[in-house]
C-alpha positions as CSV (number, residue, x, y, z in Angstrom):
1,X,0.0,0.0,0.0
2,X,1.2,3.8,-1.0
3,X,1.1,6.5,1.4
4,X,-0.9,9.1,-0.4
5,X,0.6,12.1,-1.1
6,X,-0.6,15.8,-1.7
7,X,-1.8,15.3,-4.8
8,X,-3.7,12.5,-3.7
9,X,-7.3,12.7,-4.1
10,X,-10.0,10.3,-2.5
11,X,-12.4,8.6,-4.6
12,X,-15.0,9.5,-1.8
13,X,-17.2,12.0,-1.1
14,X,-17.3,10.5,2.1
15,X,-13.9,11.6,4.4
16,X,-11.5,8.6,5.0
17,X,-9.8,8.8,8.2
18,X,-6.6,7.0,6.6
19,X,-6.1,10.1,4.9
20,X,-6.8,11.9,7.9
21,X,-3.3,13.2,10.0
22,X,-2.7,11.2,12.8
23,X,-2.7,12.5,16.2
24,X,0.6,11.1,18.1
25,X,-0.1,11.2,22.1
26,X,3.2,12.4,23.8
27,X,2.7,9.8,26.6
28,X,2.9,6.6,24.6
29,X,3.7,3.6,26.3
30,X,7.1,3.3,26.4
31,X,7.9,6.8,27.9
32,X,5.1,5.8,30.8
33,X,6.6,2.6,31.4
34,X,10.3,4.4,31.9
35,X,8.4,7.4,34.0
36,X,6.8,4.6,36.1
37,X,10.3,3.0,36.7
38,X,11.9,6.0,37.3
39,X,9.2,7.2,40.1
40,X,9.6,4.1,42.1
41,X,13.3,4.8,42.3
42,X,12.9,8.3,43.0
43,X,10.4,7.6,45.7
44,X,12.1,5.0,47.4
45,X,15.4,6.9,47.7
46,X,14.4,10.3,47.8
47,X,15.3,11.6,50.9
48,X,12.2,12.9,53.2
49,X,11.9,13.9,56.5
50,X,10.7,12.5,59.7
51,X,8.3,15.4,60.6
52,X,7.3,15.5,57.3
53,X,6.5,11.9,57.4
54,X,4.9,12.4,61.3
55,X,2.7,15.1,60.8
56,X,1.7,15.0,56.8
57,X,2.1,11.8,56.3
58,X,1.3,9.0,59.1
59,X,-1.2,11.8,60.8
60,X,-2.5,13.1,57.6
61,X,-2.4,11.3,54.1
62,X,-1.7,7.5,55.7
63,X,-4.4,9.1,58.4
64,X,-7.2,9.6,56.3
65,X,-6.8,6.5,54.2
66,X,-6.9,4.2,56.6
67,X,-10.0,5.7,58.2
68,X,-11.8,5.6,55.1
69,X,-10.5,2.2,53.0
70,X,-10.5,-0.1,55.9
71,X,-14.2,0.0,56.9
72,X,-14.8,-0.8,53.3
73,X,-12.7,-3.2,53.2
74,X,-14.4,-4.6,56.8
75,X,-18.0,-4.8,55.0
76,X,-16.1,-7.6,51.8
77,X,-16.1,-11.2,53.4
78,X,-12.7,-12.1,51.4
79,X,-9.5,-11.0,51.1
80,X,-9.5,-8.3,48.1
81,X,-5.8,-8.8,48.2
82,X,-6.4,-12.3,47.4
83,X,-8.1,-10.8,43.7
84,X,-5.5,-8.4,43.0
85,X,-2.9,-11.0,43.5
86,X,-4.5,-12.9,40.8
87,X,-5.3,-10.3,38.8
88,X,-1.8,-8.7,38.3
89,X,-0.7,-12.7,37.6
90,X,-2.7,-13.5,35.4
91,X,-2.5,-10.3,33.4
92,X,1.1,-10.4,33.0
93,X,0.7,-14.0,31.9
94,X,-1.6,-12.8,29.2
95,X,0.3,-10.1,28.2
96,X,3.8,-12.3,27.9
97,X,1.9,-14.8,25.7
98,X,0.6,-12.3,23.4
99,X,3.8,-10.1,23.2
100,X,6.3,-13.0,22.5
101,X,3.8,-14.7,19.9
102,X,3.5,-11.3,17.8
103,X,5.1,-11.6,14.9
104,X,5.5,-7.8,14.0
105,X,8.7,-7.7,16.1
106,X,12.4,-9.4,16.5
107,X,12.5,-11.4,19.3
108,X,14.9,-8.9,21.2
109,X,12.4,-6.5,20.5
110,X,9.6,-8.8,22.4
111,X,11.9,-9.6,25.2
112,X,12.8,-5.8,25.7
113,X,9.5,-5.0,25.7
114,X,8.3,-7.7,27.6
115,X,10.8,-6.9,30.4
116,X,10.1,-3.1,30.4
117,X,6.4,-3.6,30.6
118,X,6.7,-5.9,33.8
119,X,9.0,-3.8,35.3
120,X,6.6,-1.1,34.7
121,X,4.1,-3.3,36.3
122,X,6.5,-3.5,39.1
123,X,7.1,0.0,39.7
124,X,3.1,1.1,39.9
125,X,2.9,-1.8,42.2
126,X,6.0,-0.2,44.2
127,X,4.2,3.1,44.1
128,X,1.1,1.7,45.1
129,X,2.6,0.5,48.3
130,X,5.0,3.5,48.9
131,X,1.8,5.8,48.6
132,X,-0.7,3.7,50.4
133,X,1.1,2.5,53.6
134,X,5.6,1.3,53.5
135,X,6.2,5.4,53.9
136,X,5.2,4.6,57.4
137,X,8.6,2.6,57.4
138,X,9.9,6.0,57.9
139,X,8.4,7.0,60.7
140,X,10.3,8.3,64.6
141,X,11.1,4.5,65.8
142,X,8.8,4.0,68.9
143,X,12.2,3.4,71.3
144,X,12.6,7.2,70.2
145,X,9.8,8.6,71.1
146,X,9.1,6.7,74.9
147,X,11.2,6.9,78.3
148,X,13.8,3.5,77.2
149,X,17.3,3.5,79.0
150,X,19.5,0.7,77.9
151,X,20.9,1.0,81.4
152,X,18.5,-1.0,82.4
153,X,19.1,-3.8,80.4
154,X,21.0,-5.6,82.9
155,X,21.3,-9.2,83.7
156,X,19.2,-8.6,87.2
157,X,16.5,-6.8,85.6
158,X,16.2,-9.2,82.4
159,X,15.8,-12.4,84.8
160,X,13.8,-10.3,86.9
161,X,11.3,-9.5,83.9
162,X,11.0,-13.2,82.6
163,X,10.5,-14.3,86.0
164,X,7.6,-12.0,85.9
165,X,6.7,-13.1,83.0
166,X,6.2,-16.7,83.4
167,X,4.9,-16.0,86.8
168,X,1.6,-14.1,85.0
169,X,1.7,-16.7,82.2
170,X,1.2,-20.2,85.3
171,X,-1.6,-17.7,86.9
172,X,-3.3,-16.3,84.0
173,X,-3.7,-19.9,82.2
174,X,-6.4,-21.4,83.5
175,X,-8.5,-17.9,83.4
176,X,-7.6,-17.6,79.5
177,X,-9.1,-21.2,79.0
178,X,-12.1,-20.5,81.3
179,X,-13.0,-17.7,79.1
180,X,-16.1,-18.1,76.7
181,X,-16.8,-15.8,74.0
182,X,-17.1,-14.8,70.8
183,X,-14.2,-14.1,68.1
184,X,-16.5,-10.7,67.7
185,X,-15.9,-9.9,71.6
186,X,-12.4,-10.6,71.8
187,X,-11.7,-8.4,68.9
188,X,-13.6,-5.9,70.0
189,X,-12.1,-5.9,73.9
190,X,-8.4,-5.9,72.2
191,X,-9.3,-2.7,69.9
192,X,-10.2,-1.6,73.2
193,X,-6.6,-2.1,74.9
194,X,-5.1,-0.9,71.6
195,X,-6.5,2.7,71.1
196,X,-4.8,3.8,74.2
197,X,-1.2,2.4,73.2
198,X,-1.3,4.1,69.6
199,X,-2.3,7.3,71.2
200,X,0.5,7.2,73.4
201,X,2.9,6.4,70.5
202,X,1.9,9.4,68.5
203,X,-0.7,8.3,67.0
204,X,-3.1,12.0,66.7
205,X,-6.7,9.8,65.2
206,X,-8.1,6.8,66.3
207,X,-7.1,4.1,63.9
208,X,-10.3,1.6,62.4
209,X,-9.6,-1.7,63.6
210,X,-9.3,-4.3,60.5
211,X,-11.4,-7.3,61.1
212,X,-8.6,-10.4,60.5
213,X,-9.4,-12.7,57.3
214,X,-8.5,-15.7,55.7
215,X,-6.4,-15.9,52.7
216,X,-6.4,-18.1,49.6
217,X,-2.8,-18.6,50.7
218,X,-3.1,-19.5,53.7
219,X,-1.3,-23.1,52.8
220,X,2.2,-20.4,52.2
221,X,1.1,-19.0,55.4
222,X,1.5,-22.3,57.3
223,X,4.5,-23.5,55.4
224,X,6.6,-20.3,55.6
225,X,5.7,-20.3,59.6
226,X,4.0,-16.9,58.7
227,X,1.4,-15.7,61.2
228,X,-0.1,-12.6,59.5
229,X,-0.1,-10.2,57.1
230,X,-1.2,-6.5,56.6
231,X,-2.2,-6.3,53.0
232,X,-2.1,-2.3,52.5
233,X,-3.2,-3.0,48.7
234,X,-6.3,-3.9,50.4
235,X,-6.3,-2.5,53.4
236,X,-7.3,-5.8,55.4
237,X,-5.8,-8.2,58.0
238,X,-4.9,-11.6,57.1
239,X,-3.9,-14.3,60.0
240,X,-3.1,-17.5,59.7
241,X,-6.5,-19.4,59.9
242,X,-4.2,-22.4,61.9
243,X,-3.6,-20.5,64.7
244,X,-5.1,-21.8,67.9
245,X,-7.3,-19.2,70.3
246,X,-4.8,-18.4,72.8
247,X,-2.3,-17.6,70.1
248,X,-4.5,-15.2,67.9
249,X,-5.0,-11.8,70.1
250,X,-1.7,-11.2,70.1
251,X,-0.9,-11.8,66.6
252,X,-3.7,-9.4,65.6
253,X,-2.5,-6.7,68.0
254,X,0.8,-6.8,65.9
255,X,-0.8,-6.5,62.6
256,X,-3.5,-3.7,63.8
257,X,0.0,-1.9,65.0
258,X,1.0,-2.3,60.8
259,X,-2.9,-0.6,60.1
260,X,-2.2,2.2,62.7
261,X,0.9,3.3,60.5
262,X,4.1,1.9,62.3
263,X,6.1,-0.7,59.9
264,X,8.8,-1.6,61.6
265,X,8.3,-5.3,63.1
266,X,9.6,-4.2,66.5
267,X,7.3,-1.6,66.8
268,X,4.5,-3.8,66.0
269,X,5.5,-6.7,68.4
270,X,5.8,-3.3,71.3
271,X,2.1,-2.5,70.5
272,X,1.3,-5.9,70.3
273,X,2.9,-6.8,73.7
274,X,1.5,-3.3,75.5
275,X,-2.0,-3.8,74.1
276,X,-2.6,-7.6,74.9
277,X,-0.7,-7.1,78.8
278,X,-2.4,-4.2,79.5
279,X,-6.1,-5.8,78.6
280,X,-8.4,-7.5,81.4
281,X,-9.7,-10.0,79.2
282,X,-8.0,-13.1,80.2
283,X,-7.9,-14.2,76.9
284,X,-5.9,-11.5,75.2
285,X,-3.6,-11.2,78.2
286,X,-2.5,-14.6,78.2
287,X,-2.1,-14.4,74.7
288,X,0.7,-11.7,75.5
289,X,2.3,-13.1,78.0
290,X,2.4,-16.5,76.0
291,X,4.1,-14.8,72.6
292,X,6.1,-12.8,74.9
293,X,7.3,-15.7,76.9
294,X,8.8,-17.2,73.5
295,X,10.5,-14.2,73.1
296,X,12.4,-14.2,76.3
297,X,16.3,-15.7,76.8
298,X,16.6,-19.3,76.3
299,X,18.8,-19.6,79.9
300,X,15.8,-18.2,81.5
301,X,13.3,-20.1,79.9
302,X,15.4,-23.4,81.0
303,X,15.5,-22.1,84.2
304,X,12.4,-20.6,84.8
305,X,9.1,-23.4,85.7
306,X,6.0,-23.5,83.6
307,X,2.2,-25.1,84.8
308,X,1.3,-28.2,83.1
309,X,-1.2,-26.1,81.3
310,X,1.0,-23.7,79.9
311,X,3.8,-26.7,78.8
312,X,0.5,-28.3,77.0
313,X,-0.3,-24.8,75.2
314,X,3.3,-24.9,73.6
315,X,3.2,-28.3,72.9
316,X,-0.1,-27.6,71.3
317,X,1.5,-24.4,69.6
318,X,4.1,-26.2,68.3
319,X,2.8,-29.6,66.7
320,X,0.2,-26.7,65.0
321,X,3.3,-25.4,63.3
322,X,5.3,-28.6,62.0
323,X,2.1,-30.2,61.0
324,X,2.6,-27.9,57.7
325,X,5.8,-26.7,58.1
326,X,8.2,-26.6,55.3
327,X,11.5,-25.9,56.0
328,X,12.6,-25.7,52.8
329,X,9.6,-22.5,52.3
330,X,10.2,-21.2,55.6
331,X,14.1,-20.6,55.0
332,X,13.3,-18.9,51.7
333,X,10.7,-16.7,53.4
334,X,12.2,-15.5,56.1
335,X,15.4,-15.0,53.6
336,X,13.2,-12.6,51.7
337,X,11.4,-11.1,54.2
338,X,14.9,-10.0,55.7
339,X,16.1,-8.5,52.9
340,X,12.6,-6.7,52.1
341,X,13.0,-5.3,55.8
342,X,16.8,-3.7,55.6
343,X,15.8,-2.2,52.2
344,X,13.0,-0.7,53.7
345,X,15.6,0.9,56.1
346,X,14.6,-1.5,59.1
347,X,18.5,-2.3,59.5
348,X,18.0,-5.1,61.8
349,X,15.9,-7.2,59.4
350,X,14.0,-10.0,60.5
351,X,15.8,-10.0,64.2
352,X,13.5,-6.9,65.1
353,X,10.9,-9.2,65.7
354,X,12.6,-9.5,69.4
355,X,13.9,-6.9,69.8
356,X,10.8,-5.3,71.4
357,X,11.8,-7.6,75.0
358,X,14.4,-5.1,75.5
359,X,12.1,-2.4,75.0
360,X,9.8,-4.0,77.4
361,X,12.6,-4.2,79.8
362,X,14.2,-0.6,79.7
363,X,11.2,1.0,79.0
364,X,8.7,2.2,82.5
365,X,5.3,1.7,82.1
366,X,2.7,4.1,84.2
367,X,-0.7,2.8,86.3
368,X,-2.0,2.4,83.0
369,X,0.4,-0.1,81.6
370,X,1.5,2.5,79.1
371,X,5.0,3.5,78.0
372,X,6.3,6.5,79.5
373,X,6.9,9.4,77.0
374,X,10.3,10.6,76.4
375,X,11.2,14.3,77.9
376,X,11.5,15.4,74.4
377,X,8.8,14.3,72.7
């Protein structure tokens, strides 16, 4: 086929748009995939402040999203992550398929493209989770905004604390396993406990508990030894479906720490650990002291005695978790998830998860079981 020229004339009365100019739109797709790439770079690198992120950002944009996306997401039985997971999968898929059977292009062409466009894929989804929830990753660490003094981190006052510890956990056990209620009660006296905590930790709103749901995934969940998940795609709570009762309020207070805005895994075990020891529902405090017994030194937990009860609970605990467990999966995880936490600026990685006993420990609480504030804060 010619391209017609000027002196070109259409057989037509009627107008033909081939012979009509074409419009070219500046943003075609392969300067939006490079924009999209470069964004994610820039945002994850670019260099913002902490009172920026504080007062705008936690308090303000994260602030007003949470409020409003996770009562929506509370009224949809399923995990909408669950969806999107699928969706973006299955799209690529599609789009792969079709773009390396084209035959208008080389094949370097095709794999170019194809590599650009899932990277671009990549980057909105980077964005996506920048924008809606990981700048939280940037917040003041809690140990930086309450009264903690390492100087108290001394052998004494360690063995002094687990042998607290395991005291409350032999006298609270059979109260936690007299206690008959519903999931909808316990969840409701735990968002209770919570509010307090995250207003003390600089929380300025009251943050929309996220009712905990079930994923699709949940067989990953049990084989990686993963307890729970805040999907900020979604804005919902997932737990592991496999945990038993007395295990469950405490992992829920750590991801509701995630929805209140604080990423960093030792700030969420803190808030999990004040919310659950501060509550009078027998339930949700044994549930605290249990997770934070785990947590404690290994000498101490030798030496220290446990009820029969509480020695059955872990038991019980434990043959849940190697009934699916894969090592194989959990390794790989929990490789991941480390890397994923340094380069999200949480420098210890994975090891944050206990780091919050020290806090615990060098860290006064007041009549209310709340952390005191630092001076400067």
């Amino acid at each position: 086929m010619m391209n017609p020229t000027a002196t070109d004339k259409p057989t037509s009365t009627s107008p033909s748009t081939s012979s009509l100019p074409r419009a070219h739109f500046p943003w075609s797709p392969l300067i939006i995939d490079i924009v999209l790439i470069a964004t994610a770079v820039l945002l994850q690198y670019a260099p913002i402040s902490t009172t920026w992120i504080e007062n705008q950002y936690a308090n303000g944009i994260y602030a007003t999203l949470s409020r409003t996306l996770v009562p929506l997401s509370n009224r949809v039985p399923f995990a909408i992550g669950d969806l999107i997971v699928v969706a973006i999968v299955v799209g690529l898929v599609i789009f792969w398929a079709i773009c390396w059977n084209s035959n208008n292009e080389s094949r370097h062409s095709r794999l170019a493209k194809i590599l650009l466009r899932t990277g671009a894929v990549l980057a909105f989804v980077a964005i996506w989770f920048d924008v809606s929830w990981a700048l939280n990753y940037r917040r003041l660490p809690i140990i930086n905004r309450i009264a903690f003094n390492s100087a108290q981190l001394t052998p004494t006052n360690v063995s002094a604390f687990s042998a607290h510890i395991v005291t409350e956990l032999n006298r609270t056990a059979p109260q936690a396993h007299a206690v008959r209620e519903t999931e909808t009660q316990m969840e409701a006296d735990l968002a209770a406990a919570e509010a307090p905590v995250l207003r003390r930790l600089g929380n300025r709103y009251d943050s929309i508990p996220s009712y905990p749901k079930r994923t699709i995934f949940n067989w990953w969940f049990s084989m990686a030894g993963v307890g729970g998940q805040w999907d900020p795609f979604a804005y919902e709570t997932l737990l592991n479906a496999d945990f038993l009762p007395f295990e469950r309020p405490f992992a829920l207070a750590h991801e509701r720490g995630h929805v209140a805005g604080f990423g960093d895994e030792t700030d969420a075990n803190l808030i999990g650990a004040l919310t659950t020891l501060r509550s009078k529902n027998p339930l949700i405090r044994y549930s605290g002291l249990f997770w934070v017994y785990g947590f404690l030194p290994e000498s101490d937990r030798r030496r220290l005695a446990i009820s029969p009860l509480v020695a059955a609970d872990l038991t019980a605990a434990r043959d849940r978790f190697l009934r699916t467990y894969n090592p194989h999966i959990y390794d790989a995880q929990w490789y991941i998830y480390d890397k994923y936490l340094r380069a999200n600026r949480v420098s210890a990685g994975i090891v944050s998860y206990s780091l919050f006993v020290e806090v615990l420990v060098g860290t006064p609480l007041d009549h209310e079981g709340l952390p005191v504030v630092h001076p400067a804060i």
